[in-house]
NUNU-827853 format. One record per residue: x, y, z of N, C-alpha, C, CB in turn; residue in one letter. Coordinates in Angstrom, 1 decimal. Glycine has a CB too. Layout:
REM residues N
<<X Y Z> <X Y Z> <X Y Z> <X Y Z> "a">
...
This chain:
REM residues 173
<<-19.2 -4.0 -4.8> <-17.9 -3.6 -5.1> <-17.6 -3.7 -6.5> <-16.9 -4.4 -4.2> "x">
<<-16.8 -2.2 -7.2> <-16.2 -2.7 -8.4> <-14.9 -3.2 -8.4> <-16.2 -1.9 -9.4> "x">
<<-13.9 -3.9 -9.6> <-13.5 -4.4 -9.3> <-12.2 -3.9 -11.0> <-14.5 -5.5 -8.7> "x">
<<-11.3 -4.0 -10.5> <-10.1 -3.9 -11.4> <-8.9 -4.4 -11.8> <-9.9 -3.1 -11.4> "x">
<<-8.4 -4.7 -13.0> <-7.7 -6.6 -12.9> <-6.5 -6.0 -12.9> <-7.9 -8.1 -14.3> "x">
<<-5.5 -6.2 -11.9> <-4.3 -5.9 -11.3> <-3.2 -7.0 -11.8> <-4.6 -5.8 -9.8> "x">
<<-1.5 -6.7 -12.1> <-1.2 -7.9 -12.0> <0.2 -7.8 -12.0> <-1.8 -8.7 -13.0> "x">
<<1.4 -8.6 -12.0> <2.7 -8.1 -12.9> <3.3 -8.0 -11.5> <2.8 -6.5 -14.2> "x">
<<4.3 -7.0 -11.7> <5.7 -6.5 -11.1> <4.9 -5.2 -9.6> <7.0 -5.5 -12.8> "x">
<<4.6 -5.6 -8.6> <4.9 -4.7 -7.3> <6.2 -4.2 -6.4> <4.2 -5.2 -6.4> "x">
<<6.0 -3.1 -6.1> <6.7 -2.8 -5.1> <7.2 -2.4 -3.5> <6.9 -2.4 -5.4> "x">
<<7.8 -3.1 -2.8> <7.4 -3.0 -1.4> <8.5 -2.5 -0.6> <6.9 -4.3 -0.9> "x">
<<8.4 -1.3 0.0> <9.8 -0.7 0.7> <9.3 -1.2 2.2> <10.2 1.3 0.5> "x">
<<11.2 -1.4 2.4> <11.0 -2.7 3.4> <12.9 -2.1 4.3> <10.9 -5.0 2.4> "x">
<<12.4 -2.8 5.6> <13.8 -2.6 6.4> <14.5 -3.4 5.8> <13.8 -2.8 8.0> "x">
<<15.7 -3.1 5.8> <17.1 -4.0 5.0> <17.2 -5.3 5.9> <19.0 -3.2 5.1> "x">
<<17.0 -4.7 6.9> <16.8 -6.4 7.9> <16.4 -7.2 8.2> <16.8 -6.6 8.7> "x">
<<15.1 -6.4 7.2> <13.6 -7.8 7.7> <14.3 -8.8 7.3> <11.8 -7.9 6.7> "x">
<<13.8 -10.3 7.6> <14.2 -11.4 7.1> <13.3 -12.6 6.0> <14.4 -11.9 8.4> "x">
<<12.1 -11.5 6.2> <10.9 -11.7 5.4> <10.0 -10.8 4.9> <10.1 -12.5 6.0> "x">
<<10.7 -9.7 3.6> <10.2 -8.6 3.9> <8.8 -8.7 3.2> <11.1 -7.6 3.5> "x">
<<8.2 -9.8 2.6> <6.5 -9.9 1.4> <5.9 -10.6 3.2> <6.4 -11.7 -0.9> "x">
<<6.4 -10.5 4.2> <5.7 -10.9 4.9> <4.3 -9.9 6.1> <6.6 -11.6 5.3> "x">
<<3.4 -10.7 5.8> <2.4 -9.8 6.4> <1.7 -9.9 7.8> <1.3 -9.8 5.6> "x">
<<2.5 -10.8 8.7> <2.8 -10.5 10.1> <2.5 -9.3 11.3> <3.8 -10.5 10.0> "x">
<<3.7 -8.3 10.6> <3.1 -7.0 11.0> <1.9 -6.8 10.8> <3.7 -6.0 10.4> "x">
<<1.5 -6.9 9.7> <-0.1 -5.9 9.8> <-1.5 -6.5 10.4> <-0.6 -5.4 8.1> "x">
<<-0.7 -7.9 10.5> <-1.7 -8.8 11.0> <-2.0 -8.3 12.5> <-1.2 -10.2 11.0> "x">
<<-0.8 -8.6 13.2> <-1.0 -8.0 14.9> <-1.3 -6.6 14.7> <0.5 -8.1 16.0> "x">
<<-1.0 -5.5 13.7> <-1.3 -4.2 14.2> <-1.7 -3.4 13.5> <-0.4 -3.7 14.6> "x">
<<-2.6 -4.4 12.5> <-2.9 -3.4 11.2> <-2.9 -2.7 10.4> <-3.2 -3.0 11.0> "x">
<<-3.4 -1.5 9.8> <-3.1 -0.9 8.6> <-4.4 -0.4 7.9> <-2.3 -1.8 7.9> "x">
<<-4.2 -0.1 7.0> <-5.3 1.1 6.0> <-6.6 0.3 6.3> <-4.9 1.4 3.9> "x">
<<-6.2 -0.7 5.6> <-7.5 -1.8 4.9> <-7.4 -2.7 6.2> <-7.0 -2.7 3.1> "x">
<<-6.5 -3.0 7.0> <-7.5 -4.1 7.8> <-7.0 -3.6 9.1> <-7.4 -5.9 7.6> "x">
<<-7.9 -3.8 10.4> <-7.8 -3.3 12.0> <-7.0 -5.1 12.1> <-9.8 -2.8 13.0> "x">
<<-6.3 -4.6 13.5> <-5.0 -5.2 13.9> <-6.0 -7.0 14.7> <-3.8 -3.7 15.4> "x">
<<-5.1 -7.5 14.1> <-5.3 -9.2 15.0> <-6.5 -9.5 14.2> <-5.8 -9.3 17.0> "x">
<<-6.8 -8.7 12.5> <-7.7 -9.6 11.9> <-7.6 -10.2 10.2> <-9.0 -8.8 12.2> "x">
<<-6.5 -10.2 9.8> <-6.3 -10.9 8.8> <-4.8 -9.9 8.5> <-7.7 -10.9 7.6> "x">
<<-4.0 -10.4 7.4> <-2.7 -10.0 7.3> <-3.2 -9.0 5.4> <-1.4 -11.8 7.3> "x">
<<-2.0 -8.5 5.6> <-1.8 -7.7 4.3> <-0.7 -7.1 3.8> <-2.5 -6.8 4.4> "x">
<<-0.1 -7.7 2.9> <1.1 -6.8 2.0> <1.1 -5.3 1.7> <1.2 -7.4 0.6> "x">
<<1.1 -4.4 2.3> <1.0 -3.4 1.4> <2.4 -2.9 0.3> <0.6 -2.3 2.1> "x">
<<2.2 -2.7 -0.8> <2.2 -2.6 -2.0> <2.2 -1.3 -3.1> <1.4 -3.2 -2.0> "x">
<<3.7 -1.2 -3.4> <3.1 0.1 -4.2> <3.9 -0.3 -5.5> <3.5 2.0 -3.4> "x">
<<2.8 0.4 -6.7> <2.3 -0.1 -8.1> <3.8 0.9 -8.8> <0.3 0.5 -8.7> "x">
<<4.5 1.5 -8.3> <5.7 2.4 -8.9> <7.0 2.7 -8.0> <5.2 3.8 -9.1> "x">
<<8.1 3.0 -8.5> <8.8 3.2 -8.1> <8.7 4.8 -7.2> <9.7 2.8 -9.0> "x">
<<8.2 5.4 -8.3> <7.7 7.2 -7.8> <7.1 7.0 -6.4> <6.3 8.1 -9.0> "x">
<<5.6 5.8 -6.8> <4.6 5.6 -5.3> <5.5 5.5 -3.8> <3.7 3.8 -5.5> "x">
<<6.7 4.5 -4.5> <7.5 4.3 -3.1> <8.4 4.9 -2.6> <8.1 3.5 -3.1> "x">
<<8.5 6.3 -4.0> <9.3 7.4 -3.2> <8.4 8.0 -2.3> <9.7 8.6 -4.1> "x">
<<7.5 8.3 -2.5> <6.2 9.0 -2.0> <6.1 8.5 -0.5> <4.8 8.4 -3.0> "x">
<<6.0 7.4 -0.8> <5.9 6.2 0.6> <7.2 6.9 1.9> <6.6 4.0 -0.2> "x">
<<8.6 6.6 1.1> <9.2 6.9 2.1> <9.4 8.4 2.6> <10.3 6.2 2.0> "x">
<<9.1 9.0 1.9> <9.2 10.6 2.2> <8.0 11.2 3.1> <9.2 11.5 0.8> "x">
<<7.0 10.1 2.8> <5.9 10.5 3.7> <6.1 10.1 4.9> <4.7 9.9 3.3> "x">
<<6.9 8.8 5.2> <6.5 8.3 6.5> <8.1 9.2 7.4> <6.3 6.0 6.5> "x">
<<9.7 9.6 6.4> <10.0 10.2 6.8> <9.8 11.7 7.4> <10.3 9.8 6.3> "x">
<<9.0 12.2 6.7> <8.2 13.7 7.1> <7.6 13.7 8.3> <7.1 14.3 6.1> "x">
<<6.7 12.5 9.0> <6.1 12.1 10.0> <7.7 12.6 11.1> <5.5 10.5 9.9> "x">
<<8.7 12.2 10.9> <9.8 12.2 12.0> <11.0 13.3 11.9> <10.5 10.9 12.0> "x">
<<10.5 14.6 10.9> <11.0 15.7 10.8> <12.4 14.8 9.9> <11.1 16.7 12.4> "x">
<<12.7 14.0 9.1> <13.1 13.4 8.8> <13.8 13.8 6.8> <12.4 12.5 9.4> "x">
<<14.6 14.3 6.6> <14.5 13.7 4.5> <15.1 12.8 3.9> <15.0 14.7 3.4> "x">
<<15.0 12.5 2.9> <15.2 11.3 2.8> <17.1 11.4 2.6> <14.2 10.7 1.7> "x">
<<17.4 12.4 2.2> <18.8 12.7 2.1> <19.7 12.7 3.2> <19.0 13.8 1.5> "x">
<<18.6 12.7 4.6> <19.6 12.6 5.7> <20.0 11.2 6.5> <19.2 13.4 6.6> "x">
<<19.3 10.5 5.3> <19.9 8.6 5.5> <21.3 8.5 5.0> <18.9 7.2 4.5> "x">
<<22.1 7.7 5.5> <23.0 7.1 5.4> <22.8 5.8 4.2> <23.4 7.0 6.7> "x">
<<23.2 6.3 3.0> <22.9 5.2 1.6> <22.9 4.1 2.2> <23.9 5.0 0.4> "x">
<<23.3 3.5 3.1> <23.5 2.0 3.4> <22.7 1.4 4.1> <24.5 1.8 4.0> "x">
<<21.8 2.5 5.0> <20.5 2.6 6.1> <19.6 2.8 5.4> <20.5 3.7 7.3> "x">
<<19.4 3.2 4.4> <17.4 3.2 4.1> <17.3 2.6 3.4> <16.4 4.5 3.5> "x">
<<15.6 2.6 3.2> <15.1 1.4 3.3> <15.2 1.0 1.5> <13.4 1.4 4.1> "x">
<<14.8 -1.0 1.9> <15.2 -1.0 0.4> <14.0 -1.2 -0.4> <16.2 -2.0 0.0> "x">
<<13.6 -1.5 -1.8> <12.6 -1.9 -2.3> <12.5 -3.4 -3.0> <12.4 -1.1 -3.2> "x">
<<12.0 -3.9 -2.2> <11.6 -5.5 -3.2> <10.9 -5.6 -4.2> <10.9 -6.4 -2.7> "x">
<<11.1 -6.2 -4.9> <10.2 -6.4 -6.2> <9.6 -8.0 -6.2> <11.0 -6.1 -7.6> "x">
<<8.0 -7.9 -6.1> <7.3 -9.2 -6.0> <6.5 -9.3 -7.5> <6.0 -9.3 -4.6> "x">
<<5.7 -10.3 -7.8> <5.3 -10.4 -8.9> <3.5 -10.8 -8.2> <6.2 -11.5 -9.8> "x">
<<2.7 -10.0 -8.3> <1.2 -10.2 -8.1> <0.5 -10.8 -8.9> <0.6 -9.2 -7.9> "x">
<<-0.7 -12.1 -8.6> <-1.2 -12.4 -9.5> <-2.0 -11.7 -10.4> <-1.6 -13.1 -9.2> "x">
<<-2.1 -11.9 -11.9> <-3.1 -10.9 -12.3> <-4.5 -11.7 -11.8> <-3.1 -10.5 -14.2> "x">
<<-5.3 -10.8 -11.5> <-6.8 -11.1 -10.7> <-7.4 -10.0 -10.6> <-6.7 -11.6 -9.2> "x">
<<-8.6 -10.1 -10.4> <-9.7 -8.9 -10.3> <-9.2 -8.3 -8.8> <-11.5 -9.6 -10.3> "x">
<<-8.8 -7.3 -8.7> <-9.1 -6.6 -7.2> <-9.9 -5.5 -6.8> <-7.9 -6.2 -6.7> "x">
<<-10.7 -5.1 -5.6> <-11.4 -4.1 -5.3> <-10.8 -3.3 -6.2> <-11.5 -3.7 -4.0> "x">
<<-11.7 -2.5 -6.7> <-11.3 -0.7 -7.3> <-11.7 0.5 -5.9> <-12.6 -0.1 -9.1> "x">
<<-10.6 0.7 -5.4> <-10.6 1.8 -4.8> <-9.5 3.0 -5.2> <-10.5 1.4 -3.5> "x">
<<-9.8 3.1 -6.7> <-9.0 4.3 -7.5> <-10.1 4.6 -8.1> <-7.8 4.2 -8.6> "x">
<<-10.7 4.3 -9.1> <-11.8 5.3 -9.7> <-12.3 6.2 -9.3> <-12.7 4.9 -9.9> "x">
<<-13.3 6.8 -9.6> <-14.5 7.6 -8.7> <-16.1 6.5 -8.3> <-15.1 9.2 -9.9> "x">
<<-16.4 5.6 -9.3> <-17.4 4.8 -9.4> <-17.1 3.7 -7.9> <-17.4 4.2 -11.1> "x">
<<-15.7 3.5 -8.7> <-15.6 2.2 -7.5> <-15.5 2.7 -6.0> <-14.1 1.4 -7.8> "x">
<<-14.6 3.9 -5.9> <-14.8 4.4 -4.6> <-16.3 4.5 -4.1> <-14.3 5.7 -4.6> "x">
<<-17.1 5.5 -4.8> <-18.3 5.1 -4.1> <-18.7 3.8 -3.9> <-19.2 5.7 -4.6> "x">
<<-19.0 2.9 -4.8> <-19.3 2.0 -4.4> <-19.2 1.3 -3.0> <-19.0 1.6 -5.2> "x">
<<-18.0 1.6 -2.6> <-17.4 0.9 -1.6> <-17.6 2.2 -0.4> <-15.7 0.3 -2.2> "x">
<<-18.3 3.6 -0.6> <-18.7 4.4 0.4> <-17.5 5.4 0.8> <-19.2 3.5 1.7> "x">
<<-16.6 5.6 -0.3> <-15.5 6.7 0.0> <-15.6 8.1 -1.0> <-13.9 5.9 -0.4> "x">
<<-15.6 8.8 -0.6> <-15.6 10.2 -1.3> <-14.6 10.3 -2.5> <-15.2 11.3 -0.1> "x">
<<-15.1 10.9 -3.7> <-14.3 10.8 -4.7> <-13.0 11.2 -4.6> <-14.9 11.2 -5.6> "x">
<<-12.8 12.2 -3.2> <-11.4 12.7 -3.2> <-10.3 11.9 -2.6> <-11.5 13.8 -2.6> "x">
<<-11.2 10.4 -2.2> <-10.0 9.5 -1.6> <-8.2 9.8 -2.2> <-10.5 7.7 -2.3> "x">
<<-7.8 9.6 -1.9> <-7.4 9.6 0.3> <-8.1 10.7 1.0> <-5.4 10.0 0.9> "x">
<<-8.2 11.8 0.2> <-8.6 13.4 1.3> <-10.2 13.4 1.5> <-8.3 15.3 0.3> "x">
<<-11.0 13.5 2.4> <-11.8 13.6 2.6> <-12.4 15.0 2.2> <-11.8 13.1 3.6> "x">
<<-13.6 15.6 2.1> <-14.5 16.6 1.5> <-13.3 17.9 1.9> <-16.3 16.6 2.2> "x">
<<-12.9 17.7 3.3> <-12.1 19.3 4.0> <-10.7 19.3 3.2> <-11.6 19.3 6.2> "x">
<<-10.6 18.2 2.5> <-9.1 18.1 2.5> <-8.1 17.5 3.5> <-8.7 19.3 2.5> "x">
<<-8.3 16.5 4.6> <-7.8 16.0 5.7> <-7.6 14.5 4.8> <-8.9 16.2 7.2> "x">
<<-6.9 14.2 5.7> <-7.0 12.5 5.4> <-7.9 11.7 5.8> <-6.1 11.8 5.7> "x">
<<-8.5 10.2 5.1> <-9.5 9.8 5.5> <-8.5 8.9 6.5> <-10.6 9.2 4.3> "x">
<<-9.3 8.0 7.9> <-8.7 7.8 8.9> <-8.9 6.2 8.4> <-9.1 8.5 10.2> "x">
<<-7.7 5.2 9.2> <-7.5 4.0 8.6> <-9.0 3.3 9.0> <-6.1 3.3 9.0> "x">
<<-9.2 4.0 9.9> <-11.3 3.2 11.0> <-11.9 3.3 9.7> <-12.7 4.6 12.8> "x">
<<-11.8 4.6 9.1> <-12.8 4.6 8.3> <-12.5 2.9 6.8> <-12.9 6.4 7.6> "x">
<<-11.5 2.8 6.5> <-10.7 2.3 5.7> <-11.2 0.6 5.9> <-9.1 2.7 6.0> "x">
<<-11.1 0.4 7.3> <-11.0 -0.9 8.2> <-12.1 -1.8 7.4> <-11.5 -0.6 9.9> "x">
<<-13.1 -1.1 8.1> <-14.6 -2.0 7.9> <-14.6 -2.5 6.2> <-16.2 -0.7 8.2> "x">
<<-14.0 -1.3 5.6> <-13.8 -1.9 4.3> <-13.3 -2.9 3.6> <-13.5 -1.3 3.8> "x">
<<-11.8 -3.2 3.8> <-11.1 -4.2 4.2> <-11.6 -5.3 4.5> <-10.3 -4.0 5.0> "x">
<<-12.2 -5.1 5.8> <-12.9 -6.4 6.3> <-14.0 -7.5 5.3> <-13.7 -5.8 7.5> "x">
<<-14.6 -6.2 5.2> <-15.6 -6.7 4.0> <-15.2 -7.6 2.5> <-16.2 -5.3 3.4> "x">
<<-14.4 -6.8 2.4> <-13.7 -7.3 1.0> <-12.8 -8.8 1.4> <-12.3 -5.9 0.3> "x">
<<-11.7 -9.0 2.9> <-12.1 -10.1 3.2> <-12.6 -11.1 3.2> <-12.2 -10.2 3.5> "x">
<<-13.7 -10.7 3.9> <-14.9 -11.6 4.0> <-16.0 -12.3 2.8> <-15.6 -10.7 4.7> "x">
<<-15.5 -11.4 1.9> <-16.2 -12.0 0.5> <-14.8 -12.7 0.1> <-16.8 -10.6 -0.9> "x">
<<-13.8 -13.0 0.5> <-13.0 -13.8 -0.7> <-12.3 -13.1 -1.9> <-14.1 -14.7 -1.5> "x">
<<-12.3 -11.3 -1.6> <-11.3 -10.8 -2.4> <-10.0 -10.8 -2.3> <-11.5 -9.7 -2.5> "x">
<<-9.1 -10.9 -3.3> <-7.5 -10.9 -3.2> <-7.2 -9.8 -2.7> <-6.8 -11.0 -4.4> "x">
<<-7.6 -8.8 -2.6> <-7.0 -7.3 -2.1> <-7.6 -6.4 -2.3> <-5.8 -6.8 -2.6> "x">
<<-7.1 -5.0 -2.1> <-7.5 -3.7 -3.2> <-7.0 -2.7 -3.3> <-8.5 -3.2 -3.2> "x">
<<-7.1 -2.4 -5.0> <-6.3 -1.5 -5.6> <-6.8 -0.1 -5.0> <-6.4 -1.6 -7.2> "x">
<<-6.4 1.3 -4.3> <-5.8 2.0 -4.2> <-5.1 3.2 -4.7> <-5.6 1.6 -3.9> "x">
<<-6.0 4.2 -4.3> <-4.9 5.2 -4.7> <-3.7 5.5 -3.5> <-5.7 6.6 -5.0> "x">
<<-2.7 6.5 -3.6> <-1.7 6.4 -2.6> <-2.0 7.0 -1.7> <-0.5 6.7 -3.0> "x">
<<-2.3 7.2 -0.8> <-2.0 8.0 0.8> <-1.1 8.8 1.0> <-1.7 7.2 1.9> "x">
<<0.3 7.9 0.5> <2.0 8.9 0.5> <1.4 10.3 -0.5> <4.0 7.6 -0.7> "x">
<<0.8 10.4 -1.6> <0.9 11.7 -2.6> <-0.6 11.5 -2.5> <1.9 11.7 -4.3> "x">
<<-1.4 12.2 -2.3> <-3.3 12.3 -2.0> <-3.4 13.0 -2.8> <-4.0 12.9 -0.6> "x">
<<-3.3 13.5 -3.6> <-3.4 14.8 -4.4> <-4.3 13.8 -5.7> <-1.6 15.9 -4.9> "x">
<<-5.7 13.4 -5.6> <-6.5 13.0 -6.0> <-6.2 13.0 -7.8> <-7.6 13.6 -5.4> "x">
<<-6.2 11.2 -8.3> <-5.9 11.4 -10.0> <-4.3 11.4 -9.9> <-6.7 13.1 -10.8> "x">
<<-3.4 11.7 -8.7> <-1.9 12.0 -9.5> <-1.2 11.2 -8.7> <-1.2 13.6 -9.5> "x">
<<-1.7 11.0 -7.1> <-0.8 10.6 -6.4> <0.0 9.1 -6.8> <-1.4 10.6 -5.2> "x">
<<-1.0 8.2 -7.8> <-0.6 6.6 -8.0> <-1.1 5.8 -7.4> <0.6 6.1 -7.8> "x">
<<-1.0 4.3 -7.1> <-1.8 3.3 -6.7> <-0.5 2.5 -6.5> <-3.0 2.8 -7.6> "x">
<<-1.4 2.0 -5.1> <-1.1 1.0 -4.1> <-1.4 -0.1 -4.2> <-1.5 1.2 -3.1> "x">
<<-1.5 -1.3 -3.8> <-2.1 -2.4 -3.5> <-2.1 -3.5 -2.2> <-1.7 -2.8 -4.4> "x">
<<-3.3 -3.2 -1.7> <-3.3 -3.8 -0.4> <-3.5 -5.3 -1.1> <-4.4 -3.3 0.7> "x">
<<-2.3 -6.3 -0.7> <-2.6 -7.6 -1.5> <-2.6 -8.5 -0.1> <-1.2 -8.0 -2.8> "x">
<<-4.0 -8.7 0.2> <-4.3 -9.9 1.2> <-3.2 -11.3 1.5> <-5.7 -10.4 0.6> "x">
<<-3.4 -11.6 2.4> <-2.3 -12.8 2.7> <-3.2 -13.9 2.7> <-1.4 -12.7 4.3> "x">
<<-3.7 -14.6 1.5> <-4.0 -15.3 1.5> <-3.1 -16.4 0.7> <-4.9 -15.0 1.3> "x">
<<-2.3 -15.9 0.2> <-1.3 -16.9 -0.9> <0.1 -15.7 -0.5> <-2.0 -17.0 -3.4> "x">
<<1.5 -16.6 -0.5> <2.5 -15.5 -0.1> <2.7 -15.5 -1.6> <4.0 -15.8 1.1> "x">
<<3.7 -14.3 -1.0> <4.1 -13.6 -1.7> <5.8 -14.3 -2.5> <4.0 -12.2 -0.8> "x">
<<6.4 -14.3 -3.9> <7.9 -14.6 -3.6> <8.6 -12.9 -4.2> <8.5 -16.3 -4.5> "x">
<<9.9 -12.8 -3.0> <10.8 -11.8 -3.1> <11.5 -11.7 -4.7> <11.8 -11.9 -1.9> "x">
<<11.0 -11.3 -5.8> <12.3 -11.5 -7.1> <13.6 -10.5 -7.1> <11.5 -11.1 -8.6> "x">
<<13.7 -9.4 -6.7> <14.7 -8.8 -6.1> <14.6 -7.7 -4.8> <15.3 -8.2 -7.2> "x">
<<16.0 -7.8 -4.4> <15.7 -6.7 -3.5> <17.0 -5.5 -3.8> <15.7 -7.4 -1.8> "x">
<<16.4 -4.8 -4.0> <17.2 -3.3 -4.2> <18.2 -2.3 -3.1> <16.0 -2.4 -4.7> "x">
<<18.9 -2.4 -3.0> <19.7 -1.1 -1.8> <18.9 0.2 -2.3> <21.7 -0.8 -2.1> "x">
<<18.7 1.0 -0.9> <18.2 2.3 -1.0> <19.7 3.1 -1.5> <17.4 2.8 0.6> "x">
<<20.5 2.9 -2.0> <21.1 3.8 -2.6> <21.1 3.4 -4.3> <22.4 3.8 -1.8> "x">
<<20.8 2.4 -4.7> <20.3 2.0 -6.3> <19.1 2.0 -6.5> <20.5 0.7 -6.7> "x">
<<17.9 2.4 -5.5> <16.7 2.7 -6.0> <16.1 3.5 -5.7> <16.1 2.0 -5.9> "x">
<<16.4 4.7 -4.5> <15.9 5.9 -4.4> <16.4 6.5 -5.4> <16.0 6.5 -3.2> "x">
<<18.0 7.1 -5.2> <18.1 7.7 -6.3> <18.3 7.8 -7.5> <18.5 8.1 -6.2> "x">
């Protein structure tokens, strides 16, 4: 695996109600990109404010949904954590992708489809299993290879602390 030193100010859009929103619980019981469900926890993470537009327009588009048809007071908000700086997987390059067995067009696979989180899993696991802190990521929400931005799947091995939390009406628009 290569590897690329990550660090500073993340961002994590989160329900207004969580009560723990750097918490990685959820993805523990049910997984996610980088790890299959009931086997280690994971923050996911995005490196921009733009990434987290991206984020919620994506997962709104899933529910015929825009983001303008929230009620300012109802969507979601963004936290801001502080990540250690540390080496993390590189799964943005082209070098590092391969390395780690992903096609340079990560997220899109060779057709243009998305790559599927199974494929994603084993990866995760691995990187786990060696004692990595996470890994950096391009975005999934904007795939458009080189533009979409980066993510960061930041393992639950040390928490996370919340430094602010933003209203979706002071940080979307």
């Amino acid at each position: 695996m290569r590897h690329l030193t990550r660090g500073g100010l993340y961002l994590r859009v989160a329900d207004p109600h969580w009560t723990d929103p750097l918490s990685s619980e959820y993805t523990r019981r049910h997984g996610g990109r980088w790890n299959a469900p009931e086997r280690f926890g994971v923050v996911y993470l995005n490196a921009s404010v733009a990434v987290a537009r991206a984020q919620v327009r994506h997962k709104l588009e899933k529910l015929g949904i825009r983001p303008e048809d929230l009620a300012r007071d109802q969507g979601p908000a963004l936290v801001n954590t502080r990540i250690p700086t540390d080496r993390y997987v590189d799964a943005v390059g082209v070098a590092g992708l391969r390395a780690i067995g992903l096609p340079d067009t990560y997220p899109l696979d060779a057709t243009g489809r998305p790559i599927a989180h199974e494929r994603c899993q084993p990866i995760g696991q691995t990187a786990w299993d060696a004692g990595e802190p996470g890994i950096a990521c391009r975005s999934a929400a904007s795939p458009e290879p080189g533009v979409g931005g980066e993510e960061l799947a930041f393992f639950a091995r040390r928490q996370l602390a919340v430094d602010e939390v933003e209203s979706y009406a002071d940080w979307f628009w």
